[in-house]
C-alpha positions as CSV (number, residue, x, y, z in Angstrom):
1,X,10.7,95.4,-62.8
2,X,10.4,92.7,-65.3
3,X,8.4,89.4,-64.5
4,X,10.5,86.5,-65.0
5,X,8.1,84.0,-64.9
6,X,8.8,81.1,-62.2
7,X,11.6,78.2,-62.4
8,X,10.2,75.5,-64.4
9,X,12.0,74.0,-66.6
10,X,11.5,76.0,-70.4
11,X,13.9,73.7,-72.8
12,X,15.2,70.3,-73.2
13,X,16.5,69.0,-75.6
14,X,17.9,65.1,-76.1
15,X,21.3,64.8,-78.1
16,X,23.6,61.5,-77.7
17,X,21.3,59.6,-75.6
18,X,21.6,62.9,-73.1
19,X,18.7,65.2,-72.2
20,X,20.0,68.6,-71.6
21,X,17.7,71.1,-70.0
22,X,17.5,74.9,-69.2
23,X,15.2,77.1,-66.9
24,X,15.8,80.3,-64.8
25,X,16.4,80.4,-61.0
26,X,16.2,82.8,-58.1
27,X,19.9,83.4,-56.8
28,X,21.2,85.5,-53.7
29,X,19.5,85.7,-50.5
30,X,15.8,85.8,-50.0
31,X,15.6,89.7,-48.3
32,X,14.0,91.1,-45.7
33,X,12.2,94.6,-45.4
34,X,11.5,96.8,-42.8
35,X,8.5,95.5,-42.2
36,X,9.8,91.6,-41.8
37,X,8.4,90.7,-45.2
38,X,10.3,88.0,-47.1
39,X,11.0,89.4,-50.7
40,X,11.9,87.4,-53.5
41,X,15.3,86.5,-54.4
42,X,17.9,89.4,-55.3
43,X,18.6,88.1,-59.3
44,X,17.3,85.5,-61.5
45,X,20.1,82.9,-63.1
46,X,20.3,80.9,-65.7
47,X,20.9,76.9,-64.9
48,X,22.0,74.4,-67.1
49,X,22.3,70.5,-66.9
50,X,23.6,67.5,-68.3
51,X,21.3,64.3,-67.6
52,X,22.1,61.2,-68.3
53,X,18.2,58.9,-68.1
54,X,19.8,55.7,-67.5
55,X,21.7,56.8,-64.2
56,X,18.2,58.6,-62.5
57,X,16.5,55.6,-61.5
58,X,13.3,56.1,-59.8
59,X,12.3,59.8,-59.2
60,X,13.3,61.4,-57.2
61,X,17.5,60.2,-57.7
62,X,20.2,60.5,-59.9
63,X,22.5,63.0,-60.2
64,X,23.0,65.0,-63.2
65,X,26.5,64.3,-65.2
66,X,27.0,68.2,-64.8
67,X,25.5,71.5,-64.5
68,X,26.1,74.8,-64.1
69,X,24.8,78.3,-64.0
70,X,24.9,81.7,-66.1
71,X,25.3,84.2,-63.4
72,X,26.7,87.8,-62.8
73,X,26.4,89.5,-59.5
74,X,23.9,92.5,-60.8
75,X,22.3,91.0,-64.0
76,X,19.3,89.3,-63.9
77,X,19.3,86.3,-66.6
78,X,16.1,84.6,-67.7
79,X,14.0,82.7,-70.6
80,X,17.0,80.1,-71.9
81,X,17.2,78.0,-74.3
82,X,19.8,75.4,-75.0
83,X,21.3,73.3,-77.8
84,X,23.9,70.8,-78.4
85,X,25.9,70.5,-81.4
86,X,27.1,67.0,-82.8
87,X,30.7,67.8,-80.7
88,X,28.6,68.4,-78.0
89,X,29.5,72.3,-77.5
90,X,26.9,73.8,-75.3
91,X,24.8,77.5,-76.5
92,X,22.7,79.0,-74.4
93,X,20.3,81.8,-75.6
94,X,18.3,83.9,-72.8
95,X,17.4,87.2,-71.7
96,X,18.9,89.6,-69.7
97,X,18.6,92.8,-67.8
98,X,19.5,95.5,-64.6
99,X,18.5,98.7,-63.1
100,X,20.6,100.0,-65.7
101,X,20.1,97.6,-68.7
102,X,17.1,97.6,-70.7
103,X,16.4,94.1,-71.6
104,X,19.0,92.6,-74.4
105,X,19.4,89.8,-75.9
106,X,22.5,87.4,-74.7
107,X,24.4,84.0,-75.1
108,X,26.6,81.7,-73.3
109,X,29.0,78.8,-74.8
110,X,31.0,76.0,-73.8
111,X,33.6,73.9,-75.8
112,X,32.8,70.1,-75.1
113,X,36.5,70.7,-73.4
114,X,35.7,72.8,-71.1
115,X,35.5,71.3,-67.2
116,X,32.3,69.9,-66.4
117,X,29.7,71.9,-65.2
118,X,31.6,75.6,-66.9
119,X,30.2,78.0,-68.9
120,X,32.0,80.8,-70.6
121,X,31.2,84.6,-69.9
122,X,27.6,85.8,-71.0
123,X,27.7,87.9,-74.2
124,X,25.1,90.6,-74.6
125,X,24.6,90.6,-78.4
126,X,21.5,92.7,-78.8
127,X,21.0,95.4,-76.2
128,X,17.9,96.1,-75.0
129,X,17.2,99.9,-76.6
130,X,14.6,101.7,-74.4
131,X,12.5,100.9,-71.5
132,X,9.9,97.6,-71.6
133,X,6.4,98.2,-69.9
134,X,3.3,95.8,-71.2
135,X,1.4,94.8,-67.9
136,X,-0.7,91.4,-68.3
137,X,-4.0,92.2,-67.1
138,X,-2.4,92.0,-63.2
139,X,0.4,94.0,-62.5
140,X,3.0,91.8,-63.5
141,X,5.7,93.6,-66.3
142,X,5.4,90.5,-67.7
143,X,8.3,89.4,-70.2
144,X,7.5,87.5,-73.5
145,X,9.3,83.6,-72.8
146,X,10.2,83.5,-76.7
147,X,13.9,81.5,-76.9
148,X,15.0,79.5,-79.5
149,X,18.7,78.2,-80.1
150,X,19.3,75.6,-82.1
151,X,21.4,73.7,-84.7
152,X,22.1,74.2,-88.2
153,X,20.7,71.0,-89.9
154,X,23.2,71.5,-92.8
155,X,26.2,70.9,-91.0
156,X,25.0,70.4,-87.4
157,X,27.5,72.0,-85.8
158,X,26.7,76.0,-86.2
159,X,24.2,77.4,-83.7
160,X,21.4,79.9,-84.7
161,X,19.3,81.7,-81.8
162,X,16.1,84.0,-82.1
163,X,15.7,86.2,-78.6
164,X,14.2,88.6,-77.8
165,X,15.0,92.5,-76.6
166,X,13.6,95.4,-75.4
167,X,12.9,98.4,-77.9
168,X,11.7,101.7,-78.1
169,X,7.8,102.3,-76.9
170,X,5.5,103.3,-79.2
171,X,2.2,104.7,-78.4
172,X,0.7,104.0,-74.6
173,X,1.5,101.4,-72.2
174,X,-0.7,99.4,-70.6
């Protein structure tokens, strides 16, 4: 399985007096083996939120103005990054991945429209194209936490995104 690191927050970004921020999240139900062990959580997720600095107060407090997750029932999401457009339309870049689907590289929008805390359907716009195996020295299958998105600076309203995706081994694994 791939090593999604842990749920701190990976990107922030401040637009309109806002901060908005990005991180993955363990989702589903902590499971339990046959031999009573606690496992980790069945899927990683993608949150998002809206902060407003002036309405936190002292820590911890505040509420965020919105959030929300990227989140399918079998797909594991994970590494995001977010940016905000001057009409404040949300992208999300991240990774993503199943038993089934080698890690790709995917995106999530929403229109400034949209209800609070919604985001539109995950779009998987490079697919991951053969099986991803580099251990970190423990035994981790630890995945590389590379996500940029971000604004054009021309017109700053076009997002660009660099992710990252899973291709072909060459030579040994580790």
């Amino acid at each position: 399985p791939i090593n999604s690191g842990d749920s701190r927050l990976l990107n922030a970004v401040a637009r309109n007096g806002k901060v908005w921020a990005a991180h993955n999240v363990g989702a589903g139900c902590f499971v339990h083996d046959t031999c009573g062990s606690v496992l980790p959580f069945t899927r990683n997720e993608v949150a998002w939120y809206e902060i407003d600095p002036a309405s936190i107060g002292a820590f911890p407090g505040g509420t965020p103005i919105q959030q929300g997750r990227v989140a399918d029932p079998g797909i594991h999401f994970y590494y995001p990054s977010i940016a905000v457009n001057e009409d404040e339309c949300v992208a999300l870049g991240f990774s993503g991945s199943d038993e089934s689907i080698f890690v790709g590289a995917w995106y999530a929008t929403r229109a400034a429209a949209d209800p609070l805390g919604a985001i539109r359907a995950p779009f998987q716009f490079q697919a991951g194209l053969g099986p991803y195996l580099d251990r970190d020295g423990t035994s981790r299958n630890r995945w590389g936490d590379y996500s940029a998105m971000t604004i054009d600076p021309l017109d700053d309203a076009t997002f660009w995104t660099v992710q990252e995706y899973a291709r072909p081994q060459v030579g040994a694994a580790d």
